[in-house]
PLY file of the C-alpha trace (Angstrom):
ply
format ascii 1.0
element vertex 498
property float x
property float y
property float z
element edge 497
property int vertex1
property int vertex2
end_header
-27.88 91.08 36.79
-27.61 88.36 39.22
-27.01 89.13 42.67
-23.36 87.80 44.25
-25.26 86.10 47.15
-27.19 84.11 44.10
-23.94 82.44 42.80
-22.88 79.08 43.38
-20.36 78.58 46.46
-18.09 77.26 43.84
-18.35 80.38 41.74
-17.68 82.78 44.60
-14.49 81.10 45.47
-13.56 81.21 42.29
-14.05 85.17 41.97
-12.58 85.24 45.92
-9.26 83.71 44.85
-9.25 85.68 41.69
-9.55 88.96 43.00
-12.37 90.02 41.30
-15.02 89.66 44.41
-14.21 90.54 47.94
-15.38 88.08 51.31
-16.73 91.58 52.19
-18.72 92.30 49.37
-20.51 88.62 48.98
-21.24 89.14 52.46
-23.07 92.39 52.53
-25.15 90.98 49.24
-25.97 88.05 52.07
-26.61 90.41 54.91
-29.22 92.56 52.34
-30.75 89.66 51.07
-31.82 88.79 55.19
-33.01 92.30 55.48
-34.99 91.75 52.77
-36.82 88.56 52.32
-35.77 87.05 56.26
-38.77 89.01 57.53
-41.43 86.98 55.70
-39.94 83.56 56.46
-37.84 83.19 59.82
-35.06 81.46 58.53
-32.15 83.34 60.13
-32.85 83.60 63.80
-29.51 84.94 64.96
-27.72 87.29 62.88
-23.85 88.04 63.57
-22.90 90.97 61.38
-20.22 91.82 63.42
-18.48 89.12 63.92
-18.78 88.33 60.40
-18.11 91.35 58.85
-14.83 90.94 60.67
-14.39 87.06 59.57
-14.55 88.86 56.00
-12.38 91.54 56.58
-9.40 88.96 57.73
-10.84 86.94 54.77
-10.10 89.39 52.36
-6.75 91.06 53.84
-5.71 87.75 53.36
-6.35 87.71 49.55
-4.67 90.58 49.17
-1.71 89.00 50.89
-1.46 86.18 48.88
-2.06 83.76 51.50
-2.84 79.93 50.79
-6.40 80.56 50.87
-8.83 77.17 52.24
-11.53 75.49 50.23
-14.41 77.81 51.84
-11.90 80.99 51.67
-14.56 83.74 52.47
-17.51 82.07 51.81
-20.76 82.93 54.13
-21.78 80.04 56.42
-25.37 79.42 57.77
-25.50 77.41 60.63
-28.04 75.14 62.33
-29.23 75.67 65.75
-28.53 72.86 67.13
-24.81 72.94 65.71
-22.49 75.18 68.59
-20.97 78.04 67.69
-18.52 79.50 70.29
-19.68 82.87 71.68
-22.84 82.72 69.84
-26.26 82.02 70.71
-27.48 78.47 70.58
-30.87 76.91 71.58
-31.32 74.06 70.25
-34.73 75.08 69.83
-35.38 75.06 73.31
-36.52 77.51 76.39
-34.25 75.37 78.35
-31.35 76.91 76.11
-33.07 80.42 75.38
-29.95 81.93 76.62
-27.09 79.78 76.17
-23.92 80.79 74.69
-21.54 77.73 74.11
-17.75 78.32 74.71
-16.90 76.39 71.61
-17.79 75.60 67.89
-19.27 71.79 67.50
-16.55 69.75 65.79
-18.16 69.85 61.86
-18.66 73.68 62.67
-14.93 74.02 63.59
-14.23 72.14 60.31
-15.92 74.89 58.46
-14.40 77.77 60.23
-10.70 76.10 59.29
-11.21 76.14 56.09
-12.56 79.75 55.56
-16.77 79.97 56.19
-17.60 83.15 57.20
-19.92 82.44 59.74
-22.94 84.23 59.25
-25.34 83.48 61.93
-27.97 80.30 62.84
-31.05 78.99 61.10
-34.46 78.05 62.99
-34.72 74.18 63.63
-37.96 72.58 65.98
-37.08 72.03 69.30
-34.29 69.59 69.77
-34.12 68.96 65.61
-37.95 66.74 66.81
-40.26 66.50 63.91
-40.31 68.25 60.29
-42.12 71.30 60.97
-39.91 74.04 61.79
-41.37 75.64 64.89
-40.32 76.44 68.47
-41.37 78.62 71.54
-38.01 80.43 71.15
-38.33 81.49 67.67
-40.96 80.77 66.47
-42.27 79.27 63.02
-40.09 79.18 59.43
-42.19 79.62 56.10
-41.86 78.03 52.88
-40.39 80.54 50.47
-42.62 79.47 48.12
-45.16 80.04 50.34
-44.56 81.33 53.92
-47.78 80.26 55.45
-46.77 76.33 54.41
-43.92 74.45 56.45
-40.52 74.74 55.41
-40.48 70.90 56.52
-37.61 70.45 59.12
-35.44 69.58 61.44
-32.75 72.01 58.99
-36.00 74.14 57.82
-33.91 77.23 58.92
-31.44 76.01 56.85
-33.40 75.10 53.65
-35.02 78.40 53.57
-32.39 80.36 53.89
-30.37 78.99 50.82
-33.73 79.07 48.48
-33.65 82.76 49.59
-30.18 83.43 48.64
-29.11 84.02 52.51
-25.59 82.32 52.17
-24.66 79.77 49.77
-23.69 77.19 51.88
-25.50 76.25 55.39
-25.38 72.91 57.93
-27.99 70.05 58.52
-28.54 67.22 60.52
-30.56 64.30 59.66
-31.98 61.54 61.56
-35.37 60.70 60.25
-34.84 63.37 56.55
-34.12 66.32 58.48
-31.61 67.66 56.32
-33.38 65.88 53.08
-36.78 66.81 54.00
-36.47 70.42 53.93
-34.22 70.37 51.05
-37.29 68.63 49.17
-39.75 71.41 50.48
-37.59 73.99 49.74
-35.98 73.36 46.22
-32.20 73.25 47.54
-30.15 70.52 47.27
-29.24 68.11 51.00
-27.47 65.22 51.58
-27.59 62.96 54.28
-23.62 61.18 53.96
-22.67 57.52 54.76
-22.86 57.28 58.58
-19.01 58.27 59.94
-18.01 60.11 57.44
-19.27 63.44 58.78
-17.54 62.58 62.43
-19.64 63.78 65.00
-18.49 64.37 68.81
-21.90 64.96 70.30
-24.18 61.31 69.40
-25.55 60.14 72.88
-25.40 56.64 71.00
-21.82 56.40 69.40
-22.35 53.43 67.42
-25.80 54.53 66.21
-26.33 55.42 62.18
-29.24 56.94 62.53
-28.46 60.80 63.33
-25.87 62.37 60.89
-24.56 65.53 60.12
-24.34 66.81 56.76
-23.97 69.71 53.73
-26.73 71.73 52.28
-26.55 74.22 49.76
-28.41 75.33 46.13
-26.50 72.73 43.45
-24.50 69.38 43.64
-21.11 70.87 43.33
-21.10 73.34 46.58
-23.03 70.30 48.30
-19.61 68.57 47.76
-17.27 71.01 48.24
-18.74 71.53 51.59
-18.77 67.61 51.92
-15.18 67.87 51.46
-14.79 69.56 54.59
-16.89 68.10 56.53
-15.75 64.31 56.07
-12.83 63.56 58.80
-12.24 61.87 61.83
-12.19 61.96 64.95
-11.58 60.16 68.04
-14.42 61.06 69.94
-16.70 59.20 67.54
-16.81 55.38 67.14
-18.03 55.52 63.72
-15.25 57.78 62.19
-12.34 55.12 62.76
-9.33 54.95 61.04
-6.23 52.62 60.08
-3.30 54.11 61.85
-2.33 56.96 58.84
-4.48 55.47 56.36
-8.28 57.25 55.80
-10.48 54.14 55.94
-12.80 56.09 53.85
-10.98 57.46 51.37
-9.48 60.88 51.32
-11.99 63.97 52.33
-10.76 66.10 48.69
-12.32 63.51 46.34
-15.41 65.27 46.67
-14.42 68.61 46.35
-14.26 67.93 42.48
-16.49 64.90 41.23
-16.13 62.52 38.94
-17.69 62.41 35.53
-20.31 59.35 35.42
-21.95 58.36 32.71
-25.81 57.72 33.56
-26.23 55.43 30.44
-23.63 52.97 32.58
-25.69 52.78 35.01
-29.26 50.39 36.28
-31.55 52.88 37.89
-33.93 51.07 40.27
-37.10 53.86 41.54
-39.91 53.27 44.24
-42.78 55.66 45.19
-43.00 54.25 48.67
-40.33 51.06 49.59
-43.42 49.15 49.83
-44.56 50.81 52.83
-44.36 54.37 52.99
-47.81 56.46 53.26
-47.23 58.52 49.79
-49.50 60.40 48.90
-51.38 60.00 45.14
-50.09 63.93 44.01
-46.94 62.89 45.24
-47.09 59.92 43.21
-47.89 61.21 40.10
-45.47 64.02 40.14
-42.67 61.21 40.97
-43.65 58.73 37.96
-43.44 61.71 35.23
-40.05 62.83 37.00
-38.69 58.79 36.40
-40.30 59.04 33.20
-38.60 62.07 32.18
-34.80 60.34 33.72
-35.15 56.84 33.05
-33.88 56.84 29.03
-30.63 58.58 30.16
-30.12 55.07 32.57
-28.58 51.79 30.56
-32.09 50.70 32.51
-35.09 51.37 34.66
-37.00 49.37 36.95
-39.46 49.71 39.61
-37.91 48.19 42.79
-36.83 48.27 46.26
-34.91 46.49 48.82
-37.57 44.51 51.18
-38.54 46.84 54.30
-41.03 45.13 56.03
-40.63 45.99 59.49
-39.33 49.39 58.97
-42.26 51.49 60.59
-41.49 49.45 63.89
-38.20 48.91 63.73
-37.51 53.38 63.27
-39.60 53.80 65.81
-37.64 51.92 68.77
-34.18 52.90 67.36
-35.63 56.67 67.70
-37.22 56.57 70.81
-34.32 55.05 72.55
-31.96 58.02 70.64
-34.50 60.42 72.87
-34.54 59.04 75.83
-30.87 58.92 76.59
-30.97 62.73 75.41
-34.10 63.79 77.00
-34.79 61.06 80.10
-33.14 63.67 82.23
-35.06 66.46 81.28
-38.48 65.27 81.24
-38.58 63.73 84.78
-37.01 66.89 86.43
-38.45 69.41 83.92
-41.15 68.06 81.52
-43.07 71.57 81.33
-39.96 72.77 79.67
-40.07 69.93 76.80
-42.55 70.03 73.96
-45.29 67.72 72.64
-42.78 65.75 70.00
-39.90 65.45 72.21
-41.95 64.35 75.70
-44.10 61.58 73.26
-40.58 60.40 72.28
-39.60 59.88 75.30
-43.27 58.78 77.04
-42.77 55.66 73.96
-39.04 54.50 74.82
-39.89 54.33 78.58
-43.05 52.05 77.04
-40.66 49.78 75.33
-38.79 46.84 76.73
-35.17 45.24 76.10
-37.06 42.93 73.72
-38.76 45.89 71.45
-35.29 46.97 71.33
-33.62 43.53 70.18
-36.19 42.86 67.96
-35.62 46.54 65.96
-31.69 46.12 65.90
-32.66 43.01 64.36
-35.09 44.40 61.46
-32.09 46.70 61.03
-29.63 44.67 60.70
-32.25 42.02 57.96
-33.22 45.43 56.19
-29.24 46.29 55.57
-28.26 43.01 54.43
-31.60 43.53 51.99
-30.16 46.59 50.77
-26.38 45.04 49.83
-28.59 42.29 48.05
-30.47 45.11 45.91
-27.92 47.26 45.11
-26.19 43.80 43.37
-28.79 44.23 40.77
-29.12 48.20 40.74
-26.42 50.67 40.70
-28.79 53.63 42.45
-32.13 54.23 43.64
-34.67 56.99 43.69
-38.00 58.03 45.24
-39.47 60.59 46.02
-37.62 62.71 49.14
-41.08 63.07 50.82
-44.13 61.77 51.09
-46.52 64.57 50.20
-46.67 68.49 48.86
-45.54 71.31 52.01
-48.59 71.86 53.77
-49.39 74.70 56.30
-46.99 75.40 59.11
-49.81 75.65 61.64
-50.62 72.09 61.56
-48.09 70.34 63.95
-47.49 67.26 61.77
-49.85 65.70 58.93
-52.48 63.16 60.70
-53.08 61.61 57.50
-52.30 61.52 54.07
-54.89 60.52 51.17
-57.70 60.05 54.40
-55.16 57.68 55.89
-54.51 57.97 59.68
-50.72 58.38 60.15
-49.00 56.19 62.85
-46.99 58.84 64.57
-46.18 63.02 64.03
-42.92 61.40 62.28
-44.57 58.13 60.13
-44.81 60.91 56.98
-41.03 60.95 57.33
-40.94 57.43 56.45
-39.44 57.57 52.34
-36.28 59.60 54.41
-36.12 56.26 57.27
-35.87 53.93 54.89
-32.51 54.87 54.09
-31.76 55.92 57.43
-31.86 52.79 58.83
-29.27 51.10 56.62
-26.72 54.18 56.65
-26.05 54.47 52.64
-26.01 58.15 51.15
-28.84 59.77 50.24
-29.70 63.34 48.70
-32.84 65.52 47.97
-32.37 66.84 44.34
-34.73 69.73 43.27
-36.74 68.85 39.92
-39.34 71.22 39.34
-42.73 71.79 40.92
-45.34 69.62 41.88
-49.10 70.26 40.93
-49.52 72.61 44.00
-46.60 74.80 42.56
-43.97 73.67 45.46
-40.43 72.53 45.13
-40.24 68.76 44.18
-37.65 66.55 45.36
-36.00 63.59 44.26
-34.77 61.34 47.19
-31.26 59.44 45.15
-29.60 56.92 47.36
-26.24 54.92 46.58
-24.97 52.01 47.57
-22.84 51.13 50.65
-20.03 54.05 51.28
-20.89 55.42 47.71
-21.07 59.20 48.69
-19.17 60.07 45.82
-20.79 58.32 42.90
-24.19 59.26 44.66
-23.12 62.93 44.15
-22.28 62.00 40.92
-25.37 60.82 39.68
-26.98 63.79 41.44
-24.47 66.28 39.70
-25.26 64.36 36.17
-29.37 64.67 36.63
-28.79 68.15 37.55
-26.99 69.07 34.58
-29.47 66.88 32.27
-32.40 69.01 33.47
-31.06 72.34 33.94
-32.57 73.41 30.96
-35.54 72.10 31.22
-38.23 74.86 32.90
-40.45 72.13 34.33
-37.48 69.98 35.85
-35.14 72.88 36.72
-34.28 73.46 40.61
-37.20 76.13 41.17
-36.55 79.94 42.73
-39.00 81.62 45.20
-40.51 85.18 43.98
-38.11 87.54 46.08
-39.68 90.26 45.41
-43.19 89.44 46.77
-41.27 87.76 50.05
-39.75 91.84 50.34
-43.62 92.91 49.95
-45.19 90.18 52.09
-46.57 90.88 55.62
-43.86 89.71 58.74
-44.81 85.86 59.68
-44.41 86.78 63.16
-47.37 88.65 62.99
-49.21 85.65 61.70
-51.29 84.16 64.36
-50.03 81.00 66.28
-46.44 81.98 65.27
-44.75 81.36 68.69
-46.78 78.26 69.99
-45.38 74.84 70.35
-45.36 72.31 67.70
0 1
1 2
2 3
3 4
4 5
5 6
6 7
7 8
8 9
9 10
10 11
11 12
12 13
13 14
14 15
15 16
16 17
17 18
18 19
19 20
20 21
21 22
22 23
23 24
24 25
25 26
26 27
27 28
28 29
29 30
30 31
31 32
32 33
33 34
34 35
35 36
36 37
37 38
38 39
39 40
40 41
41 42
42 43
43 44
44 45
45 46
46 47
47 48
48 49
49 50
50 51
51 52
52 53
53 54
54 55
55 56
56 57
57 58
58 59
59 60
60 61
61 62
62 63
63 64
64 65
65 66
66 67
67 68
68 69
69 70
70 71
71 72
72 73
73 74
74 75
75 76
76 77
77 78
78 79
79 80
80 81
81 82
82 83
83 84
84 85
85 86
86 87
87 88
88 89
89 90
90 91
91 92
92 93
93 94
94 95
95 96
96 97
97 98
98 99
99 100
100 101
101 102
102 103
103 104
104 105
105 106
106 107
107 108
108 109
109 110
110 111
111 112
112 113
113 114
114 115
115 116
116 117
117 118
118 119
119 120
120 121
121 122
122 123
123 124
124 125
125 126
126 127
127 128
128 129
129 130
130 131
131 132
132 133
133 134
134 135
135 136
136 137
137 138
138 139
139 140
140 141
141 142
142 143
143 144
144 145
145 146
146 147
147 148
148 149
149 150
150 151
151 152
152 153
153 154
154 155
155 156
156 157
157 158
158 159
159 160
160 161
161 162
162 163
163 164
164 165
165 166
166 167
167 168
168 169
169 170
170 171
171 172
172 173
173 174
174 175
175 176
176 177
177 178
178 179
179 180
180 181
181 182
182 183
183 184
184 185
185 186
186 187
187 188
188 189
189 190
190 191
191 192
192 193
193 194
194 195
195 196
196 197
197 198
198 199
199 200
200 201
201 202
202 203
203 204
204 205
205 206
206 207
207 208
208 209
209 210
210 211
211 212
212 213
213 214
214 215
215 216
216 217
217 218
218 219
219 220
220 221
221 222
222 223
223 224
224 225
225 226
226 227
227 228
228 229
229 230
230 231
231 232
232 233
233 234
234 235
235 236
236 237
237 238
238 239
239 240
240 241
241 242
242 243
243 244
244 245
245 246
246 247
247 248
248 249
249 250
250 251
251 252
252 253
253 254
254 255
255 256
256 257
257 258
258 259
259 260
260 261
261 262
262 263
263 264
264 265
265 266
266 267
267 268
268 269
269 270
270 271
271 272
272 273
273 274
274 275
275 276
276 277
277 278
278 279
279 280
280 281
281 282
282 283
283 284
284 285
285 286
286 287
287 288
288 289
289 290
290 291
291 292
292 293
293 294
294 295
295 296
296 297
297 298
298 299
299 300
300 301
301 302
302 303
303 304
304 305
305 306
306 307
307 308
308 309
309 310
310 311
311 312
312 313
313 314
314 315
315 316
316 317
317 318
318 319
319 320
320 321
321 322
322 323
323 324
324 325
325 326
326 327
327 328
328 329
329 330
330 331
331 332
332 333
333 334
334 335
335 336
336 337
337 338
338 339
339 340
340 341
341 342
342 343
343 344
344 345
345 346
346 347
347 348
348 349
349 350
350 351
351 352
352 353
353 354
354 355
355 356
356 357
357 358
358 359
359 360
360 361
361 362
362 363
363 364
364 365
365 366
366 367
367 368
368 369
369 370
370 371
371 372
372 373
373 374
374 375
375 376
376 377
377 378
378 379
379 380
380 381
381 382
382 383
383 384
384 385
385 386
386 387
387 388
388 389
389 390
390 391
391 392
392 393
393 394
394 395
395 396
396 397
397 398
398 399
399 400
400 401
401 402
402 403
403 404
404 405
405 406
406 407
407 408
408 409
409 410
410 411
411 412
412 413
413 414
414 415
415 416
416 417
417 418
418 419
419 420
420 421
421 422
422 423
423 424
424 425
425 426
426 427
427 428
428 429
429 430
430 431
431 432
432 433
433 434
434 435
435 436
436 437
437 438
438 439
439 440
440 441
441 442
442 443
443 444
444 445
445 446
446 447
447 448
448 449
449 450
450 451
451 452
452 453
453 454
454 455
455 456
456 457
457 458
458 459
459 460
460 461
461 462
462 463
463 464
464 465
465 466
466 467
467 468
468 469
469 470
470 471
471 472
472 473
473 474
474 475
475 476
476 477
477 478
478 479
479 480
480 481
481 482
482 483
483 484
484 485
485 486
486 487
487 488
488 489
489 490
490 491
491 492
492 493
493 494
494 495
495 496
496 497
């Protein structure tokens, strides 16, 4: 018998509305499941039963009320650390913030409150969302569920273990460089990184930058979207999220909630193992060209393309740096001993730049975009791998090199997710299978310009074409030996810095 915190978000709200499962009962299936498994992979570093065992009391006296019940009516919420929560712990990862308590929810978390989320507690992130390895002085390391001693990737690792785990069906991500993708891939959960402005955001340093975004994750396409749907707004505060006076520019936030049926055999499927400059690694590669082999005949056609991204490396690089040190400038001349290795070497390379490193990367930017609306004239979607290479051990801060190949920076083996950061289309990490090494495999699926919605699509039709297909099927930890396995806090190394 399946478990309720193992159903779909969509399913639960069905049984929620319907009477036959109470906001009370999902939730103490979520809170066993964290007693469980939690111990063997860190993903839930703040647990608030009581606040939300009384979120799904109120949730479920009003079922039995009749109330107009919202979209997320009694659902359980995971939420990143570096998302606020008002009157809960949040550290962003950092001894800076070991203690902090923020008065009020972040706006995307307030979104998800409105509309029902149960709000369960926050997932681990590394400190200040820096680098995919989900590890910090405050709380130490996440584990694969597949295998705890390998990194849950990151910045959302919290977040991508806890859904593969069956912690709550629906938690939040960010994404700047694939942190929301990245984990999804190593994890076998679905993430999507939306256009940039849709998901309006209150708390970007840079207001009119695309590159950090906040965004859904969950275990299939359809509670991916249904969260979507709550998420996308606008607000003021961001310069990105504008609006007509009374008219969404974007369209309105409920087409997602229910997406429309697209037919794959419509559509011109371009796919790329590395845009041409990505560091991919040859496993990774040969587990991606049988995945596009096993897609490709349900496309009208297949090719092996990408838009032109020469300059990308460089161009990521600057953008980032100069994201970090308007965040962190402050921080690391008063207090550097308080900052980590990833976030001081951001900084320690955007003081090294000059106006003209930064002219010169807006301007790669902007040529790489323009290459993109070019490409997807010919193709209708794209799709690569989400990451460059199979989870390897948490304990290593960041992979040096891949295939014997130095890498350029801890953040270079990001560099499939940046490619579609930089232009600001939707992307999303579907889970097909297993690579060689037996670890979640993810397919990276980006749309074209403002496309959210037929990207979900196509992600909602693949998952549906290979659901019944053992080898291409989203995978599922062994639960059972994550109850039997040892703590991972008692693993040595579990509390250092990246």
């Amino acid at each position: 018998m399946t478990a309720l915190c193992d159903l779909t978000a969509v399913d639960l709200r069905q049984r929620i509305a319907a009477k036959s499962v109470s906001p009370v009962e999902v939730l103490d299936a979520c809170l066993a499941r964290i007693a469980a498994v939690d111990p063997a992979v860190n993903a839930m570093v703040v647990v608030d039963e009581d606040g939300a065992r009384a979120a799904a009391r109120a949730a479920e006296a009003a079922v039995m009320r009749g109330e107009d019940l919202g979209p997320l009516h009694g659902l359980p919420l995971a939420v990143k650390d570096t998302h606020d929560v008002g009157g809960m712990r949040t550290t962003y990862g950092s001894p800076i913030f070991a203690d902090h308590v923020p008065a009020a929810d972040a706006g995307c978390v307030a979104r998800l409150r409105a509309a029902g989320a149960v709000i369960l507690g926050k997932t681990n992130t590394p400190e200040w969302a820096a680098g995919a390895n989900t590890r910090n002085p405050v709380y130490g390391a996440t584990g694969n569920p597949f295998d705890p001693m390998k990194s849950a990737a990151g910045s959302s690792g919290g977040s991508a273990a806890a859904l593969a785990c069956g912690m709550a069906p629906l938690a939040t991500g960010s994404d700047t460089g694939g942190s929301l993708r990245n984990p999804a891939g190593f994890c076998g959960i679905v993430g999507m990184r939306p256009s940039y402005g849709l998901v309006a955001s209150e708390k970007r340093g840079h207001g009119w930058t695309c590159l950090p975004t906040d965004g859904p994750m969950a275990r299939t396409v359809a509670d991916t979207a249904l969260m979507l749907s709550v998420m996308a707004s606008d607000d003021a505060r961001d310069p990105l999220a504008y609006t007509l006076p009374g008219e969404p520019v974007r369209g309105r936030p409920e087409r997602w909630a229910s997406l429309p049926h697209v037919e794959l055999k419509t559509l011109r499927l371009a796919f790329t193992e590395d845009f041409g400059f990505a560091p991919t690694e040859q496993h990774i590669r040969r587990v991606f060209r049988a995945r596009v082999a096993a897609i490709a005949p349900l496309f009208a056609a297949a090719a092996e393309a990408s838009p032109d991204c020469t300059g990308a490396d460089d161009a990521f690089a600057v953008l980032r740096a100069s994201v970090f040190l308007t965040a962190h400038g402050a921080n690391y001349r008063e207090r550097p001993e308080m900052l980590g290795p990833n976030v001081r070497a951001n900084v320690e390379e955007g003081l090294g730049y000059a106006l003209a490193d930064y002219a010169a990367a807006a301007a790669t930017q902007t040529r790489i975009y323009r290459a993109y609306q070019a490409f997807f004239a010919n193709h209708d979607v794209l799709v690569s791998p989400t990451i460059t290479l199979s989870p390897r051990p948490w304990a290593e801060p960041h992979p040096a090199e891949i295939d014997g190949v130095p890498t350029r920076s801890y953040f270079h083996w990001l560099a499939l997710a940046y490619a579609a950061t930089l232009v600001g289309h939707p992307a999303i990490s579907l889970p097909l299978g297993v690579d060689e090494a037996g670890m979640p495999f993810g397919l990276q699926i980006i749309g074209p310009r403002g496309g959210d919605a037929l990207t979900l699509a196509v992600a909602q039709a693949l998952e549906t074409a290979c659901a019944g297909d053992a080898a291409l099927a989203r995978p599922v930890p062994d639960l059972a030996a994550l109850a039997a396995a040892r703590p991972i806090r008692e693993t040595p190394g579990f509390m250092t810095w990246e």
